[in-house]
N, CA, C and O atoms as a GROMACS GRO file, in nm:
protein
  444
    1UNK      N    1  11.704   9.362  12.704
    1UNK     CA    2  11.651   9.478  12.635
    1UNK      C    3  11.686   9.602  12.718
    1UNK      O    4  11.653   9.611  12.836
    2UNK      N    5  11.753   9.693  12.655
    2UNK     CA    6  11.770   9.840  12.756
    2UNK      C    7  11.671   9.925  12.716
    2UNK      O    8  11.606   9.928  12.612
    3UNK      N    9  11.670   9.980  12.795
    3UNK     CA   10  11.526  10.138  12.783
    3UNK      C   11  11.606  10.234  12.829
    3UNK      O   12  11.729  10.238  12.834
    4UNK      N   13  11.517  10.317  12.866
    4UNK     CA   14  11.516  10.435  12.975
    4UNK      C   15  11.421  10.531  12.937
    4UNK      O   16  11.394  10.571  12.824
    5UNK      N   17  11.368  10.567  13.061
    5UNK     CA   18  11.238  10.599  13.124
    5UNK      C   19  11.275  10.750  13.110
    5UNK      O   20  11.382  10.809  13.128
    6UNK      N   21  11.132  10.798  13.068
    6UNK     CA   22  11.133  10.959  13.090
    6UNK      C   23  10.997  11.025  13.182
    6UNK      O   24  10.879  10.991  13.175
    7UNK      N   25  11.033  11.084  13.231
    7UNK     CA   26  10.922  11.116  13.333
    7UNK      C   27  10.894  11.298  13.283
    7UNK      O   28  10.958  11.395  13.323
    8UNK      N   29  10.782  11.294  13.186
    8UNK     CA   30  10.769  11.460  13.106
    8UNK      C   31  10.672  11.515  13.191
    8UNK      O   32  10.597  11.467  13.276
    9UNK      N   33  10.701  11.676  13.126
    9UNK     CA   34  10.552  11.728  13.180
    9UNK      C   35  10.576  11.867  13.086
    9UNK      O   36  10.659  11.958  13.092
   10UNK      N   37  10.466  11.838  12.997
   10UNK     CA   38  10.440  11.935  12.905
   10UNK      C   39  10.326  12.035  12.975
   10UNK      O   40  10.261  12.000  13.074
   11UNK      N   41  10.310  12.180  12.902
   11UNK     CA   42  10.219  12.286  12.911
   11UNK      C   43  10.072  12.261  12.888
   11UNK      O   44   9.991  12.346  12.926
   12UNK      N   45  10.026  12.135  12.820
   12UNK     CA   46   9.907  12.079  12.789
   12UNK      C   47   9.911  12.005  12.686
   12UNK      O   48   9.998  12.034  12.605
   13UNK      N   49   9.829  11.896  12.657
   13UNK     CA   50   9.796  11.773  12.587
   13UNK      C   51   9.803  11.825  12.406
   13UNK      O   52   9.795  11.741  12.317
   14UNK      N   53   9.815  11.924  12.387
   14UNK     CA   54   9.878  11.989  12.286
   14UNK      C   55  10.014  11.997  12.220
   14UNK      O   56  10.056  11.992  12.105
   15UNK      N   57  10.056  12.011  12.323
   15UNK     CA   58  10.165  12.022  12.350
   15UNK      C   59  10.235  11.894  12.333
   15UNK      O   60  10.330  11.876  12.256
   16UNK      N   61  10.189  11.817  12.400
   16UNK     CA   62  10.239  11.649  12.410
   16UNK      C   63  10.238  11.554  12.296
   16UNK      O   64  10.318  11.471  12.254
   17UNK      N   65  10.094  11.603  12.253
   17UNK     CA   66  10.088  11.542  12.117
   17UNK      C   67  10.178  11.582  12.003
   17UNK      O   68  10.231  11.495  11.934
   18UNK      N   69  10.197  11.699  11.982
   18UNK     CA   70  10.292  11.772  11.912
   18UNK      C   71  10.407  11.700  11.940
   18UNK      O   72  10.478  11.758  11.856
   19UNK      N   73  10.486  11.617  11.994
   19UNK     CA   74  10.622  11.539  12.061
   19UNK      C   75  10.594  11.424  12.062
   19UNK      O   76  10.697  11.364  12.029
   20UNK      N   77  10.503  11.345  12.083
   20UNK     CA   78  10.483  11.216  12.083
   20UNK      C   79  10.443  11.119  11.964
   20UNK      O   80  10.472  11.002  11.937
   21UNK      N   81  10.361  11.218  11.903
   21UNK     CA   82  10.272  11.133  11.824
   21UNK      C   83  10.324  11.238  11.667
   21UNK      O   84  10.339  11.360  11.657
   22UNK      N   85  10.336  11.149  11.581
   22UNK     CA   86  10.307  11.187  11.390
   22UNK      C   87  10.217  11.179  11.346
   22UNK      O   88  10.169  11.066  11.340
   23UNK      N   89  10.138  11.294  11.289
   23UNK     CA   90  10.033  11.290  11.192
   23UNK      C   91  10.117  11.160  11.042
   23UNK      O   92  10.233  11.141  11.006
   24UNK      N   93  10.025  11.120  11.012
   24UNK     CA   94  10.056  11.005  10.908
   24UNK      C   95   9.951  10.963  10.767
   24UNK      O   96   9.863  10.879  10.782
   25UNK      N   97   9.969  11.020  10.660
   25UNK     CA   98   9.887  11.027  10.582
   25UNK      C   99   9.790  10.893  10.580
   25UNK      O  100   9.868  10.798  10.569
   26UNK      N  101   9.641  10.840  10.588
   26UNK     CA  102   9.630  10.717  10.581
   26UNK      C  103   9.550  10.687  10.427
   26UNK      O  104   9.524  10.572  10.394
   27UNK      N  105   9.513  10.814  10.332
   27UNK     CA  106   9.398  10.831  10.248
   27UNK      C  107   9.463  10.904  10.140
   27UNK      O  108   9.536  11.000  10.167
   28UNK      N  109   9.443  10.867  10.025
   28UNK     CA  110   9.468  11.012   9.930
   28UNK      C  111   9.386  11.011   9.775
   28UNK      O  112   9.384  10.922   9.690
   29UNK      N  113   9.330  11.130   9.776
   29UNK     CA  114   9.244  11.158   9.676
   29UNK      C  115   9.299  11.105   9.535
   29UNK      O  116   9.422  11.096   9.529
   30UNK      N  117   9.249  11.079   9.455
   30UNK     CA  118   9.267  10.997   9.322
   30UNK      C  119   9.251  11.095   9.178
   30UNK      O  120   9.228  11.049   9.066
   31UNK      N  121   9.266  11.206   9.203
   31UNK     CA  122   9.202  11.267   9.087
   31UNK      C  123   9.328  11.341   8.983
   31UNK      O  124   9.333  11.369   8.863
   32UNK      N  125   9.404  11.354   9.076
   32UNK     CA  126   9.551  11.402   8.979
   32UNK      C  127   9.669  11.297   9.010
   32UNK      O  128   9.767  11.330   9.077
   33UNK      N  129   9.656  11.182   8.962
   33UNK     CA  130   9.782  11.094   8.958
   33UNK      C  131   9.916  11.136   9.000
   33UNK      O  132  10.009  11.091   9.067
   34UNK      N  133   9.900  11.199   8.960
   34UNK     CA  134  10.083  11.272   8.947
   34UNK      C  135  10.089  11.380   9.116
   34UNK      O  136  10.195  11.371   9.178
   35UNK      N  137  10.001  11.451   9.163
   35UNK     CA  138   9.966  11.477   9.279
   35UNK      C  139   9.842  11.459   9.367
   35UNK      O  140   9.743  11.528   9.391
   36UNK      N  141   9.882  11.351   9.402
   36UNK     CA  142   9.770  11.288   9.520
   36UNK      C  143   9.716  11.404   9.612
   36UNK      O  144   9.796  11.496   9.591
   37UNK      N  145   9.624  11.447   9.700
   37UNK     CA  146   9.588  11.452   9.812
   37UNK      C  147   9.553  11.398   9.926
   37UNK      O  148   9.460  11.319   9.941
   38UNK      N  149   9.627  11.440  10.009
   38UNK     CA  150   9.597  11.339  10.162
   38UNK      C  151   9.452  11.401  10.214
   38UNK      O  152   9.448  11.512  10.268
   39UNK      N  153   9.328  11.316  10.191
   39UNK     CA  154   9.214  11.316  10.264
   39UNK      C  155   9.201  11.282  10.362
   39UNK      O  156   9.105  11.347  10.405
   40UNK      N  157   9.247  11.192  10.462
   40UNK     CA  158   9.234  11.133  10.592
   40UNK      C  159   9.436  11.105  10.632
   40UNK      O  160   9.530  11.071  10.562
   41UNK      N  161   9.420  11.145  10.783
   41UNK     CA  162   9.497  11.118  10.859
   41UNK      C  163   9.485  11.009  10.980
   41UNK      O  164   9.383  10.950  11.014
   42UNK      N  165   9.606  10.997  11.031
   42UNK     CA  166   9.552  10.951  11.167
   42UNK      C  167   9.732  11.005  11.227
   42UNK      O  168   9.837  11.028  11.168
   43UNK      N  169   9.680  11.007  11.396
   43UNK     CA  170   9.832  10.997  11.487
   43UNK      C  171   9.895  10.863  11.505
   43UNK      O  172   9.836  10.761  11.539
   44UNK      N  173  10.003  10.874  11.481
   44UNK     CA  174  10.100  10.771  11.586
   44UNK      C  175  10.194  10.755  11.648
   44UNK      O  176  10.301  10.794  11.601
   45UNK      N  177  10.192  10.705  11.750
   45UNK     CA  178  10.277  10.734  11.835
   45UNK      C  179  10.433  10.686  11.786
   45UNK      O  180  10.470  10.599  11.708
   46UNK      N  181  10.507  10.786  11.872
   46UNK     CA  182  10.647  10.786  11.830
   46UNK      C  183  10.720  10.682  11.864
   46UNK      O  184  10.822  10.638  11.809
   47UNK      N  185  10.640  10.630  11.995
   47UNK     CA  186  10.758  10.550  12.092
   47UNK      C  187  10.577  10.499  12.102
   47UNK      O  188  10.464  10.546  12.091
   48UNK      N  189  10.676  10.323  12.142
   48UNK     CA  190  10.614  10.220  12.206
   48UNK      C  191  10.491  10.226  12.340
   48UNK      O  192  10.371  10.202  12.354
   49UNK      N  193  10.604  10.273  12.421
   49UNK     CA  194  10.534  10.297  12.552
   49UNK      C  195  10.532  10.426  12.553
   49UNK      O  196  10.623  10.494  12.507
   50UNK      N  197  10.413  10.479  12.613
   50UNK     CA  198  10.379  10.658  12.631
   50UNK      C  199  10.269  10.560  12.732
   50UNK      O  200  10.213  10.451  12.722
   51UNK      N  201  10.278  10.677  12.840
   51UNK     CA  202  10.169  10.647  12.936
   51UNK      C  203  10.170  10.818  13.019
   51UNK      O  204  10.260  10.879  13.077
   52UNK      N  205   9.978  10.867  12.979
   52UNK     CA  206   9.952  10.938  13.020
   52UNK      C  207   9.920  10.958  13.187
   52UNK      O  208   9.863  10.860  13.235
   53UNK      N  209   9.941  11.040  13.259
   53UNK     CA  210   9.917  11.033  13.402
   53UNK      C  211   9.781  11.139  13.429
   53UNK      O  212   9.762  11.257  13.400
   54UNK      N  213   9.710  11.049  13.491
   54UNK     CA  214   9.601  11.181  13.572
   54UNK      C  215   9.640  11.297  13.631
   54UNK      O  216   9.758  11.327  13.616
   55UNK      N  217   9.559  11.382  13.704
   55UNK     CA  218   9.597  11.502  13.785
   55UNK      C  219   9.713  11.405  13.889
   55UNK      O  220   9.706  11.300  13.953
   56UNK      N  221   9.830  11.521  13.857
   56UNK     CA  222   9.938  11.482  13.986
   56UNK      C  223   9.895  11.535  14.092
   56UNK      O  224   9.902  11.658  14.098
   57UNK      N  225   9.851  11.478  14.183
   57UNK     CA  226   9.840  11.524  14.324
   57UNK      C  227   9.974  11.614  14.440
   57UNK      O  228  10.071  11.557  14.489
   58UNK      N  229   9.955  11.695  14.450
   58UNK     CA  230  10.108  11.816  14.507
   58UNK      C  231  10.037  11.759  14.626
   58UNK      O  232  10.089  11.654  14.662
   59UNK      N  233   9.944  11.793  14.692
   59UNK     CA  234   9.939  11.763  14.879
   59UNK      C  235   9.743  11.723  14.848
   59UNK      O  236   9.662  11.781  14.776
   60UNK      N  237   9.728  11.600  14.942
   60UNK     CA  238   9.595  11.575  14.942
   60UNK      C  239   9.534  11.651  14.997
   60UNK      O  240   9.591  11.753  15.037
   61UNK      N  241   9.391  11.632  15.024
   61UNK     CA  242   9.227  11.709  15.060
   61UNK      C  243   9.253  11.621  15.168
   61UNK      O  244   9.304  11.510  15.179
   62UNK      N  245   9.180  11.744  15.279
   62UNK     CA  246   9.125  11.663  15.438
   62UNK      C  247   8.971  11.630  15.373
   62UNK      O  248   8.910  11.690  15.284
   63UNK      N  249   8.933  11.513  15.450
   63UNK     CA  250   8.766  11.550  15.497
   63UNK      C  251   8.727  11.537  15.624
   63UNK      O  252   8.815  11.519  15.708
   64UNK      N  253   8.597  11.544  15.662
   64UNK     CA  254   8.578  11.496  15.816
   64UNK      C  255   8.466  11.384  15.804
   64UNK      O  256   8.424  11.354  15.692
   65UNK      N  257   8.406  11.310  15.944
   65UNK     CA  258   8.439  11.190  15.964
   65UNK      C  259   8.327  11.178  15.845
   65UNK      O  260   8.363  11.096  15.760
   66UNK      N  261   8.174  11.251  15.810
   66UNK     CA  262   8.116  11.200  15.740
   66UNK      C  263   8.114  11.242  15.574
   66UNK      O  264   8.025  11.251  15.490
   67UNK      N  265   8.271  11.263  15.574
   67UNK     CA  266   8.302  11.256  15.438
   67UNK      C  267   8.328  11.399  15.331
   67UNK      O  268   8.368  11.390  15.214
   68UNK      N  269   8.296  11.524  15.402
   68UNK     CA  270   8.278  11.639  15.358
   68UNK      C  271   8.440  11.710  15.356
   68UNK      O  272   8.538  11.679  15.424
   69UNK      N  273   8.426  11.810  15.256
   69UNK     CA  274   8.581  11.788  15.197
   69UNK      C  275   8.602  11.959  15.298
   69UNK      O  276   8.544  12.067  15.287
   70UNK      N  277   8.694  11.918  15.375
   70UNK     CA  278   8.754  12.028  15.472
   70UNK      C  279   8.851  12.120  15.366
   70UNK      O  280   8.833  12.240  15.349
   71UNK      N  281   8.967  12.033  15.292
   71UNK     CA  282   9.048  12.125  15.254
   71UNK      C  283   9.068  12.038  15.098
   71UNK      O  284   9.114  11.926  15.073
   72UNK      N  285   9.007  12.153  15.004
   72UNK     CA  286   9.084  12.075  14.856
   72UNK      C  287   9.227  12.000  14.849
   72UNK      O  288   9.328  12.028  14.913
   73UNK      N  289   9.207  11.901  14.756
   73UNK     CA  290   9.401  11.874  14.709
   73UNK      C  291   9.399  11.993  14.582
   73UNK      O  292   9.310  12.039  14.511
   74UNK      N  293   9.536  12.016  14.594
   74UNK     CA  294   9.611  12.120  14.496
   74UNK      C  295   9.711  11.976  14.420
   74UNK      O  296   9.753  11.869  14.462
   75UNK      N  297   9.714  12.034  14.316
   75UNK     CA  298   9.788  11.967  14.184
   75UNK      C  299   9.910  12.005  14.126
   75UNK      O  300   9.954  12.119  14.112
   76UNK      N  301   9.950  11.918  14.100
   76UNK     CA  302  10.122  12.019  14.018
   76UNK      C  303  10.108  12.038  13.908
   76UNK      O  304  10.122  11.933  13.845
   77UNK      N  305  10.077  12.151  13.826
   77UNK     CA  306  10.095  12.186  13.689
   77UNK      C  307  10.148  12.134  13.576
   77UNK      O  308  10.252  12.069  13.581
   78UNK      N  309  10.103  12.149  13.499
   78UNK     CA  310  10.137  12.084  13.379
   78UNK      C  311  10.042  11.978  13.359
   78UNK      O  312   9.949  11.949  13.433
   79UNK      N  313  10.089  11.899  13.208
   79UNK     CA  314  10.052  11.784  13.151
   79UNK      C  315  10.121  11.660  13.166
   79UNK      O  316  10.191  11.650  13.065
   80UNK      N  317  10.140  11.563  13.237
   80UNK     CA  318  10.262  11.460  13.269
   80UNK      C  319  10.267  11.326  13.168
   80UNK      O  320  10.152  11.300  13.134
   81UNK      N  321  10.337  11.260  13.127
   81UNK     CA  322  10.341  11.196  13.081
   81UNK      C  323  10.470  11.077  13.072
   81UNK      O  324  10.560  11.122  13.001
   82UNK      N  325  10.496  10.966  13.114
   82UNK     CA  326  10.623  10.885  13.082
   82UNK      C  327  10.637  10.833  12.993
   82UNK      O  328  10.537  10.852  12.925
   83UNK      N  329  10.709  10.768  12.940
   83UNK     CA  330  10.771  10.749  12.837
   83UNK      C  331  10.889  10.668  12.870
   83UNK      O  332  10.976  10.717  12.942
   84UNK      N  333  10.905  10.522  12.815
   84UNK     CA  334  10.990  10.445  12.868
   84UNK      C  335  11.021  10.393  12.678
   84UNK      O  336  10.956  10.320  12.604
   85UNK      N  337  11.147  10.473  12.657
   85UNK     CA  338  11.231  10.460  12.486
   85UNK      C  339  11.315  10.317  12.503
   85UNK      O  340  11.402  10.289  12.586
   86UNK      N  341  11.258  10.230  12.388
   86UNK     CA  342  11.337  10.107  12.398
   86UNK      C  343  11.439  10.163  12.302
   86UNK      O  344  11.439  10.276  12.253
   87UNK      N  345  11.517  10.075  12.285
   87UNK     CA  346  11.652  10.052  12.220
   87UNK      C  347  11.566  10.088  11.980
   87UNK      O  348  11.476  10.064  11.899
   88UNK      N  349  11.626  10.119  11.992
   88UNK     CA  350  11.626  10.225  11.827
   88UNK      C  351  11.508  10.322  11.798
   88UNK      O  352  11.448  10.354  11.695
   89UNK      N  353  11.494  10.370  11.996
   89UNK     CA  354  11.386  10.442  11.933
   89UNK      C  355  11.435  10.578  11.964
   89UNK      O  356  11.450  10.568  12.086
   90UNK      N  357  11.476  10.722  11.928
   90UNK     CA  358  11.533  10.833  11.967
   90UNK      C  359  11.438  10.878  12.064
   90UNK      O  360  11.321  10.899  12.031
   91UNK      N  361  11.485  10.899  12.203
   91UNK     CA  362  11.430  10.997  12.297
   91UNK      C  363  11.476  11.147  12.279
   91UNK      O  364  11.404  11.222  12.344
   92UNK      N  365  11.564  11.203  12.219
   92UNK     CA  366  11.621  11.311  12.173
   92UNK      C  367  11.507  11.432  12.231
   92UNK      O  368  11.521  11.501  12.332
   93UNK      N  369  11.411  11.433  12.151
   93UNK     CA  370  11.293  11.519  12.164
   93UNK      C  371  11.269  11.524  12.254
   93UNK      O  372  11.259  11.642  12.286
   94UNK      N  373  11.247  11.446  12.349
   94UNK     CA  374  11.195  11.459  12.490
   94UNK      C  375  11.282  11.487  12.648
   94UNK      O  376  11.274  11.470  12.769
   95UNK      N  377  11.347  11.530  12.564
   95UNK     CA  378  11.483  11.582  12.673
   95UNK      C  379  11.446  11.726  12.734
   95UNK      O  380  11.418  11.750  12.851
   96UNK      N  381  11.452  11.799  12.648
   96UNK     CA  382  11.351  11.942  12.690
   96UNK      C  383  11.210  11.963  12.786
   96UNK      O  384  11.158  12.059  12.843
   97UNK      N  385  11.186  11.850  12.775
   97UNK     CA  386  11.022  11.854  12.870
   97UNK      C  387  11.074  11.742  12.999
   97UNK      O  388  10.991  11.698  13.078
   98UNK      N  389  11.167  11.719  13.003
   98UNK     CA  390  11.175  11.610  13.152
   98UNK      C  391  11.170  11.687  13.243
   98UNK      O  392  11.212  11.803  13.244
   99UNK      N  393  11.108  11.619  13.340
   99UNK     CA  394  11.073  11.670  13.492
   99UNK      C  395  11.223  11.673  13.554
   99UNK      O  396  11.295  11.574  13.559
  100UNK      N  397  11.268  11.838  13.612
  100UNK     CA  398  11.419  11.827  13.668
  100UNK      C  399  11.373  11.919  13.800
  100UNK      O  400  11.314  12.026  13.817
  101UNK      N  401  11.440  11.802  13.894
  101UNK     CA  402  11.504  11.696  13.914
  101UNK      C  403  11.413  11.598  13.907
  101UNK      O  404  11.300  11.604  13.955
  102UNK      N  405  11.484  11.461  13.818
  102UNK     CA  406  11.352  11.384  13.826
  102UNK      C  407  11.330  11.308  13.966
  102UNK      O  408  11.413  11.283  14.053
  103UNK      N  409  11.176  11.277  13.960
  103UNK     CA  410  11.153  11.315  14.078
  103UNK      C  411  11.161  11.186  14.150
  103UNK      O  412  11.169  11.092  14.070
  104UNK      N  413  11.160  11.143  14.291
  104UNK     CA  414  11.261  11.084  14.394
  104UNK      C  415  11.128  10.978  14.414
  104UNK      O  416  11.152  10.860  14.436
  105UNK      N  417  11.022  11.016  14.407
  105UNK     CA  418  10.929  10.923  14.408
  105UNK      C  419  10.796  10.950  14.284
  105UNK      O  420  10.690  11.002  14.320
  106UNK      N  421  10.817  10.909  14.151
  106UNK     CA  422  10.750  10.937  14.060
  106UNK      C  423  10.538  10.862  14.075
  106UNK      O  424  10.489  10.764  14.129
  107UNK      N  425  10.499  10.942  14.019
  107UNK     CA  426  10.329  10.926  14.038
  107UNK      C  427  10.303  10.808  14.013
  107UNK      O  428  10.216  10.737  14.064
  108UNK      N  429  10.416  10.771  13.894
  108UNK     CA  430  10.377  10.642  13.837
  108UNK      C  431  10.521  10.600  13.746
  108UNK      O  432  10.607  10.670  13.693
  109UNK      N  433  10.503  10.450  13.755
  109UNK     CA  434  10.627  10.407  13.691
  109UNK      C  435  10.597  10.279  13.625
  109UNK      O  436  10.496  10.210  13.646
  110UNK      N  437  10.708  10.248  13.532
  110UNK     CA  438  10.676  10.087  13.465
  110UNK      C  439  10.712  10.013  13.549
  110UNK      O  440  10.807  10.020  13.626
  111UNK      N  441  10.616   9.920  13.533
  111UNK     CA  442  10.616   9.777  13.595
  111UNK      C  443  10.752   9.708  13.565
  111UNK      O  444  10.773   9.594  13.606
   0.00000   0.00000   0.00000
């Protein structure tokens, strides 16, 4: 099986969803035959694997010995997300949001 892995990072979970996932009619009103209405939706995802990542950690927090936080961790911006596209699924879309250069030791990766 071939893949390949995308390592994103969108502006916020808005954002992500908007690229990942299709609204998909699941309901439709009954009252004009000839033009239905879609009453209920749901999302789905585009691709197989999508895996959201927590806060990326940029440099950790000190503490001292009984635990009290000397220096916050700072975070790297954005919304992250991977994405590992099997074979007939278009990654096309998600070319624009990849992390460049991708990065040399990623937060998280597939097993």
């Amino acid at each position: 099986m071939s893949y390949t892995d995308y390592y994103l990072k969108f502006a916020n979970e808005d954002e992500a969803n908007g690229v990942l996932y299709t609204e998909v009619p699941t309901e439709w009103g009954n009252t004009d035959p000839e033009s239905p209405v879609v009453t209920a939706a749901e999302q789905r995802a585009n691709y197989r694997n999508i895996d959201v990542l927590p806060l990326v950690v940029a440099t950790e927090g000190s503490h001292d010995e009984e635990g009290n936080e000397l220096t916050a961790p700072t975070y790297v911006d954005g919304y992250h997300v991977n994405v590992r596209v099997l074979e007939g699924e278009d990654g096309e879309a998600l070319a624009s949001y990849e992390v460049d250069p991708t990065p040399a030791t990623p937060a998280r990766v597939w097993a």
